[in-house]
N, C-alpha and C positions, 0 to 999 in steps of 0.2 A: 404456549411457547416452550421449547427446550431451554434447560437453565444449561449456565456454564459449567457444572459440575456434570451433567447429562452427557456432555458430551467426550469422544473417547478419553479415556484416561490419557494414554501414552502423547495423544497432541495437546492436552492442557498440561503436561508437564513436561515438554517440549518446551514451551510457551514458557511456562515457570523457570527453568533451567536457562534459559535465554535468557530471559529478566535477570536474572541474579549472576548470571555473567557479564552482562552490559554493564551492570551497576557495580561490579567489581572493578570495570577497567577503569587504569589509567591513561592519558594520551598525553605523548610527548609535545607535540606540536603547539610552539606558543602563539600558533595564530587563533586555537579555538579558545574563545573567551565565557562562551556558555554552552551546555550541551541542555537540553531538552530530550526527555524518555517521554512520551504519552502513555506507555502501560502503569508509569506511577501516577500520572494524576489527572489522567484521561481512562482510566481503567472501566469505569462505568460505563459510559458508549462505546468503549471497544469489546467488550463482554456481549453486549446486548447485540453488537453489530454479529459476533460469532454465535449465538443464542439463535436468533431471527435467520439469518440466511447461510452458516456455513452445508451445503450441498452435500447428499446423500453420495457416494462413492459408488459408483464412477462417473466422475464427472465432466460434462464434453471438455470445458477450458480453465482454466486458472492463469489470470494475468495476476501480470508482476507489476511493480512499479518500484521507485526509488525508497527513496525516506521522507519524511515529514516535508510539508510547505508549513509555513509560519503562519500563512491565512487559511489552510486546509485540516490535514493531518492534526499537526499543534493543536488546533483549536478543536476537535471532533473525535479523536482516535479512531478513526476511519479512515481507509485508503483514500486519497484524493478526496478530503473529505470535504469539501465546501459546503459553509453551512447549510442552506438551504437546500441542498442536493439529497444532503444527510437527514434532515428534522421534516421536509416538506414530502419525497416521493419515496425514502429511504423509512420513515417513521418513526427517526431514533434521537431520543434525545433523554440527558440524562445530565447531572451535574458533574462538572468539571472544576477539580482544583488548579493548582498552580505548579510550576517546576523549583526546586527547591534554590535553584538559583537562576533569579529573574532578570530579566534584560529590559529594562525599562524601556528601548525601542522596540520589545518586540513582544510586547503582552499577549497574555491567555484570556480571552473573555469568553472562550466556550461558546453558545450556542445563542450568546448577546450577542457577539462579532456581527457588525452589519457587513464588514467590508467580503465581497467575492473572490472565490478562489479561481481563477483563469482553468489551470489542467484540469479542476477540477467539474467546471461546468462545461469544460468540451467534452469533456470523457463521458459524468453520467449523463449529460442532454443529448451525448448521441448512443448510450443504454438505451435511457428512456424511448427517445425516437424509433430506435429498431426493436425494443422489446416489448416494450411499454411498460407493464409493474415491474417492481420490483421484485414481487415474489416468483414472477414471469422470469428476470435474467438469473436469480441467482438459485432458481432448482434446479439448475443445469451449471453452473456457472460462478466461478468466485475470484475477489480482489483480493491481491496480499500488497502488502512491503516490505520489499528484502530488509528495510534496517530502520529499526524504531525511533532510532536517533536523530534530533534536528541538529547540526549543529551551527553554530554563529560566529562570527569573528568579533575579537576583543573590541573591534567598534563599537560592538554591540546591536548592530543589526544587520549587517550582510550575512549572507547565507552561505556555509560551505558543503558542499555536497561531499557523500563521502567517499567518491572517485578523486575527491582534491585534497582529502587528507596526505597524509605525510606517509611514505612505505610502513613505516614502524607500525601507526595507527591504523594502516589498513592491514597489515598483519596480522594484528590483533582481533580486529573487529569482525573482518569477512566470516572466518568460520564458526564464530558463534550465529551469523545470520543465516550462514548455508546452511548448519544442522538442522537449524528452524526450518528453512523452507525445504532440506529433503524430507522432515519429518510431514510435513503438509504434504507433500509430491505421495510419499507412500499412503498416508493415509487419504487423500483425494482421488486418487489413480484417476489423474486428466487426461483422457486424448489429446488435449493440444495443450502447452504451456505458451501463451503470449506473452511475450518480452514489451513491457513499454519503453522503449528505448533501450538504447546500447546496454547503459549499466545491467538491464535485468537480465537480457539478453547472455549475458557472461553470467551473471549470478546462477542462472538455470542451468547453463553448462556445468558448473562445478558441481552444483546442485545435485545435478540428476545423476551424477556418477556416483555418488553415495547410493542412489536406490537400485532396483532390480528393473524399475518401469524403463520404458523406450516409450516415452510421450511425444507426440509430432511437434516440433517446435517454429515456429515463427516470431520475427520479430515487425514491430508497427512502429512510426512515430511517434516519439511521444509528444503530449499537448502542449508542453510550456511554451508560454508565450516568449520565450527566451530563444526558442528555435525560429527561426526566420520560417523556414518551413510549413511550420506547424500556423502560421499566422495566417493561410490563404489556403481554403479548402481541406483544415485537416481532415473532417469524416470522410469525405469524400478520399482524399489519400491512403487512410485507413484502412476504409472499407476494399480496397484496390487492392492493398498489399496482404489483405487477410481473403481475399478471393483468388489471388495467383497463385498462395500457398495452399489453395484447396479447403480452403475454411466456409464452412456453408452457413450462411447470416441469415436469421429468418424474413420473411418477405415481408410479412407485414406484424405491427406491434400488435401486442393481445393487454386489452385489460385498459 
């Protein structure tokens, strides 16, 4: 296995430089009552997840996805990470601490977590379907999230994504995640950037103007069971929208 430190310098301290500007900031907004980073204390499986399948350049796709789910991300530091997604066909598991200020609705149990993560097992059970391993989708192929951060409302367990932050707070925050993922866009050189919904959708755009690549961009539904949409037929709608935009899906899974 490649170790973390194997891999290029300038994206592991991309990566570093990000961390240490998230945890810099401040946010105005007195509706976030907890914020949640998984690089500090999901850092373990999300090491190992960039160790094990980040893709040799040039790579066909890189999707996007939002931030953190509470029963995904949070609990895995992998993109839509649901546990079993992650520890079962993914093969990654590793010990996870705790976020320095905990929400007692919305615990970290790491790779205990029995509960499912919904985007999460519609996304990889229809990887796995069309690709079959793992090591199958991501030689060609890799998952990001534009932004590390969970964050919660002072209730202490709603979820506020970070299109619903406040101007000030998305001021702040966006360009520390753009850097990151034009850092990835250069060092990946994707042919296609998939957007999982709207939000990535815009994040790529900003994104890509930073670098020198002209990636083919499309965007897809995204899985949340939140979207009315996404609740009937999403593969099937998916795979539609990533076939019109000229995306070539392979036919059958291997492995």
């Amino acid at each position: 296995m490649t170790r973390y430190t194997d891999i290029d310098s300038e994206l592991t301290q991309a990566i570093t430089d990000m961390n240490a500007a998230l945890n810099s900031l401040s946010f105005e907004s007195d509706q976030v009552g907890y914020i949640y980073n998984y690089l500090n204390y999901a850092e373990k499986p999300f090491k190992l997840y960039l160790e094990k399948y980040l893709p040799q350049a040039p790579c066909d796709a890189l999707f996007l996805g939002m931030n953190p789910g509470p029963w995904g991300t949070a609990q895995t530091g992998v993109p839509f990470g649901d546990v079993p997604s992650v520890r079962d066909w993914m093969h990654i598991e590793a010990d996870v601490g705790e976020p320095a200020h905990l929400s007692p609705k919305r615990p970290v149990e790491g790779f205990e977590l029995e509960r499912r993560e919904v985007s999460g097992t519609r996304l990889w059970g229809w990887i796995e379907e069309r690709w079959g391993t793992a090591d199958h989708f991501f030689a060609h192929n890799f998952i990001w999230s534009h932004c590390p951060l969970m964050f919660i409302h002072t209730n202490g367990s709603r979820n506020i994504t970070p299109n619903r932050l406040i101007k000030n707070d998305r001021d702040v925050l966006y360009p520390i995640c753009d850097a990151m993922l034009g850092a990835l866009i250069t060092h990946l050189k994707p042919t296609w950037c998939i957007a999982i919904g709207g939000y990535a959708e815009q994040a790529f755009k900003r994104s890509i103007k930073t670098t020198t690549l002209k990636p083919r961009c499309v965007k897809i539904l995204h899985p949340s069971p939140a979207s009315p949409a996404a609740n009937n037929g999403w593969s099937t709608k998916v795979e539609e929208q990533l076939q019109q935009a000229g995306f070539e899906l392979p036919q059958t899974p291997h492995g």
